[in-house]
C-alpha positions in Angstrom: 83.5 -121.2 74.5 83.1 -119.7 70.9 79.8 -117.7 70.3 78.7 -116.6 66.7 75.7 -114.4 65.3 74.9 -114.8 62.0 72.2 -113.5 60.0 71.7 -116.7 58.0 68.7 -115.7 55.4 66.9 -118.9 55.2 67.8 -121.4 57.7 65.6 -124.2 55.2 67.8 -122.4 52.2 71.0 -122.8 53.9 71.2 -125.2 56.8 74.1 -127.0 55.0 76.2 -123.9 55.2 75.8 -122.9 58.4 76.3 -126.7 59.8 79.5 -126.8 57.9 80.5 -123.3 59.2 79.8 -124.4 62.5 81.9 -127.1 62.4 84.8 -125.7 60.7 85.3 -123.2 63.1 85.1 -125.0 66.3 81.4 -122.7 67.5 79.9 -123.7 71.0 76.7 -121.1 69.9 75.4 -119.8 67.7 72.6 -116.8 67.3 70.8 -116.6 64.2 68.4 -114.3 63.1 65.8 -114.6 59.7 65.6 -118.2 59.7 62.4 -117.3 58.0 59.9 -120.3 58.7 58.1 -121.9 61.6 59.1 -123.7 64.9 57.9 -126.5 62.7 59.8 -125.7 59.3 63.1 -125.2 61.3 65.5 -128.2 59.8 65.8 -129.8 63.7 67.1 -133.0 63.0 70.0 -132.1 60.5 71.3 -129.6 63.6 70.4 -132.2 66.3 72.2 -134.9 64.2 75.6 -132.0 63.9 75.4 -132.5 68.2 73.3 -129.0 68.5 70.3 -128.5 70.6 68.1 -125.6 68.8 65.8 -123.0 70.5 63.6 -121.4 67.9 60.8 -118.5 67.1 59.4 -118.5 64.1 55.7 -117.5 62.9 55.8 -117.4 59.3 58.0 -117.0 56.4 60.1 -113.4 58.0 62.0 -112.7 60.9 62.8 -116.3 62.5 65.2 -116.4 65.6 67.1 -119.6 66.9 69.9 -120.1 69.6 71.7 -123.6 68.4 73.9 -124.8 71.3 76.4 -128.2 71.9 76.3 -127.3 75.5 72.6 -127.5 76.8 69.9 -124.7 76.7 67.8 -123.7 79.3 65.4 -121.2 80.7 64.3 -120.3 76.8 62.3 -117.8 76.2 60.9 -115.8 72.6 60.5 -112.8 72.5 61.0 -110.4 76.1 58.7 -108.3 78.2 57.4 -105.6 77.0 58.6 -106.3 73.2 56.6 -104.1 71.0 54.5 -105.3 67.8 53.8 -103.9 64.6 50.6 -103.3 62.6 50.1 -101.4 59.3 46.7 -100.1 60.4 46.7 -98.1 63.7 42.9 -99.3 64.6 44.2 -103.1 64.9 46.1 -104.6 67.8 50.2 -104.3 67.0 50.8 -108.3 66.0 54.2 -109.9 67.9 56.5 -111.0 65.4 59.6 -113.3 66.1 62.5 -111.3 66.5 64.3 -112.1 69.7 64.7 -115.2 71.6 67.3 -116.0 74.6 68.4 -118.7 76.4 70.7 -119.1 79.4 74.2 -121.7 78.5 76.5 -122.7 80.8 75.7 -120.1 83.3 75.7 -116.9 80.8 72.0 -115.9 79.5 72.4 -115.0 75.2 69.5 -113.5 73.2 69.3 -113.4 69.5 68.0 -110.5 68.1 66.8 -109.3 64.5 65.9 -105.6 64.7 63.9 -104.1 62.2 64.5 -102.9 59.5 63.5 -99.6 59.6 62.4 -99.5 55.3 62.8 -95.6 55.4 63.1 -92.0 57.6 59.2 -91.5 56.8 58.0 -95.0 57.1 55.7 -96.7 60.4 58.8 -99.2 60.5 61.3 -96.6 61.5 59.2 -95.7 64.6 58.7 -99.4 65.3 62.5 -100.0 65.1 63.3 -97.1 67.8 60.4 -98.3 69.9 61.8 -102.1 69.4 65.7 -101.2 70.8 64.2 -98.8 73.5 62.3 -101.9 74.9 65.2 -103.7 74.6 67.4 -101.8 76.1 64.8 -101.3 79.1 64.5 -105.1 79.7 68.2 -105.8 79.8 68.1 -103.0 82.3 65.9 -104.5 84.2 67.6 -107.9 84.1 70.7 -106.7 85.3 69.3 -104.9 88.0 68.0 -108.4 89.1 69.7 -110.3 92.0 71.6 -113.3 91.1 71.7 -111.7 87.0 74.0 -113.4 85.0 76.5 -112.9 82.6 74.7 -111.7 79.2 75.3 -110.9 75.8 73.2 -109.6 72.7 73.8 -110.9 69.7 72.4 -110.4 66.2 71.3 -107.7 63.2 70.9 -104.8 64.9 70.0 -102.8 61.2 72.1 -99.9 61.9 75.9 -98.8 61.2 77.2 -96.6 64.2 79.8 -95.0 62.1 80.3 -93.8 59.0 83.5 -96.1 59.2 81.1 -98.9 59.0 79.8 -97.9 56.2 81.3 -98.8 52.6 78.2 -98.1 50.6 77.8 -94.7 49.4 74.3 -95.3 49.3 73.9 -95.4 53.0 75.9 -92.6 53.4 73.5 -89.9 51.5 71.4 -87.7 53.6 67.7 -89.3 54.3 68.4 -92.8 54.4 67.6 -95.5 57.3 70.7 -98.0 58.9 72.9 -94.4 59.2 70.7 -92.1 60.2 70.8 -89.6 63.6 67.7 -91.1 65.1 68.8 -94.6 64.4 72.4 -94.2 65.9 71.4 -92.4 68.9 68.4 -95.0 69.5 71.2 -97.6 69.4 73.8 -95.2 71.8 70.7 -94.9 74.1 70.3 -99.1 74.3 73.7 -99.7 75.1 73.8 -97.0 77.6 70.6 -98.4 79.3 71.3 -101.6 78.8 74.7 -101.5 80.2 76.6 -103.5 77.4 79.6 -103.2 75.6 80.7 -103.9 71.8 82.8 -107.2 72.3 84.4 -106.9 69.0 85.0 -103.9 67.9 87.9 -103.5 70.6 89.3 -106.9 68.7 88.3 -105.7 65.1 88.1 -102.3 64.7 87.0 -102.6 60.7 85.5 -104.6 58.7 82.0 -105.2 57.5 79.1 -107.8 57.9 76.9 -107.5 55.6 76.8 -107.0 51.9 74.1 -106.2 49.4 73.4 -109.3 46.8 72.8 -106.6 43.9 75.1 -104.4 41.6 78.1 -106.3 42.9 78.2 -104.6 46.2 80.6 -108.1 47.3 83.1 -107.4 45.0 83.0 -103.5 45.3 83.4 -104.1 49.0 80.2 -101.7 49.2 79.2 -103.3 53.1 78.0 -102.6 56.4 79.0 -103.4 59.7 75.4 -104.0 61.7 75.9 -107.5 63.5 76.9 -106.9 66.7 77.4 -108.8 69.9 76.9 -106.5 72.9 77.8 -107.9 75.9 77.8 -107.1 79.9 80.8 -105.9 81.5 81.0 -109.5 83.0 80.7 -110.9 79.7 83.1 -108.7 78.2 85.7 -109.4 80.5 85.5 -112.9 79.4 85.9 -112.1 75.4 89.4 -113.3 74.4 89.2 -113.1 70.4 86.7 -111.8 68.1 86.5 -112.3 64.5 84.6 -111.3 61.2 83.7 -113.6 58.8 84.3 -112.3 55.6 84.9 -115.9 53.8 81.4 -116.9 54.5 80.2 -114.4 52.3 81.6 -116.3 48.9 81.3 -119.3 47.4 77.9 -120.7 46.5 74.5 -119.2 48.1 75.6 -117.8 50.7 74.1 -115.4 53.0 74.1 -111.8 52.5 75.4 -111.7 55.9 78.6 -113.0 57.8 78.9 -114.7 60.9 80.5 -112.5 63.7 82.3 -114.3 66.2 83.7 -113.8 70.3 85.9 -116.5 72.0 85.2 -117.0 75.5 87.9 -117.6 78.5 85.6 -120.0 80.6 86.1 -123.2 81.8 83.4 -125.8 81.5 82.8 -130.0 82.3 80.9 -130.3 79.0 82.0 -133.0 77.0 80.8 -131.4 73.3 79.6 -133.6 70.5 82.5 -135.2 67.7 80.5 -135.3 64.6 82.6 -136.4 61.8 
């Protein structure tokens, strides 16, 4: 089974893309994250007509999560307990946006996640990002901690570089700004720790980046981040055969300003998948 994440920036934008990715390289799953529209914007028939069922949360024109599968989807659920909302004004109720939805396929349960951003050290986002991974983290405790759990894996933008090795932009690497700093990294330490997962690729891929700026040429200047992760359970983990980066998807014409991330899977399934020619 091959599993990708990709932060596709625009599903409606670039549904052509990612179809043509998907097929090109062979993906089972896939986890995207700011699909940015509705359920009811989402391009469902081009993906259903590629052989992929889709599993989607979106609210309005940011965030967007979606699971797209050729084996089927079940037990779907957006968002998790306990997720935490935002709200510029503290009087008003925190509103839930769409930023994590999982589904369980072929006996392993995957959740696509788009962290927030974080905007800045002194800015409300930055406490709603720690808050966001720390309830996270606490469900994925709980669900492993759950008779009968299964296999898992957490897949998606996670908004923050663990090391400065991940980091190719000087920019993120001056004192005071977000994706690099203390709080952030130790926020994400403290999710895998409670969560229980491990970084699937990294072992495979020690270097490279995932993400790249669209302005002042950070492509060319190789100015990226690594923040698109798949964290998995040691049960998971022990399945991962091959993990890749991306890096092609990130030329040629409109692409994202993210690339997909990808984990090969030593299973062994019935499923007769979709030809689409």
């Amino acid at each position: 089974m091959r599993i990708a994440t990709w932060n596709v920036n625009s599903i409606r934008t670039r549904k052509a893309l990612v179809i043509d990715f998907l097929h090109q390289a062979d993906i089972d799953v896939v986890l995207m994250q700011e699909t940015k529209c509705r359920d009811d914007q989402f391009p469902l028939e081009d993906f259903e007509s590629a052989g992929y069922e889709v599993a989607h949360f979106g609210l309005n024109q940011w965030n967007g999560v979606a699971i797209a599968s050729r084996l089927p989807l079940g037990d779907v659920e957006q968002g998790f307990p306990g997720m935490p909302g935002f709200s510029k004004n503290p009087e008003d109720a925190p509103a839930l946006e769409a930023r994590a939805i999982s589904a369980t396929i072929d006996g392993i349960r995957l959740c696509s996640v788009y962290v927030p951003n974080g905007r800045a050290l002194d800015d409300p986002h930055l406490d709603y990002k720690l808050r966001w991974l720390s309830a996270l983290g606490e469900h994925y405790r709980a669900y492993r901690e759950q008779p009968g759990a299964l296999p898992f894996a957490i897949g998606g933008d996670f908004n923050i570089a663990p090391q400065d090795s991940d980091v190719g932009d000087p920019m993120f690497l001056a004192p005071g700004t977000t994706h690099t700093s203390d709080h952030e990294r130790a926020a994400l330490t403290g999710f895998l720790d409670t969560a229980g997962v491990l970084d699937t690729v990294r072992p495979r891929v020690p270097e490279g980046y995932t993400y790249w700026d669209y302005k002042q040429g950070k492509f060319p200047k190789d100015h990226g981040m690594r923040i698109d992760f798949i964290f998995g359970s040691e049960a998971f983990a022990s399945m991962v055969t091959h993990a890749s980066i991306e890096r092609d998807q990130r030329v040629g014409e409109g692409p994202s300003d993210h690339v997909p991330v990808v984990v090969e899977l030593d299973v062994e399934d019935d499923f007769d998948r979709p030809m689409v020619f």
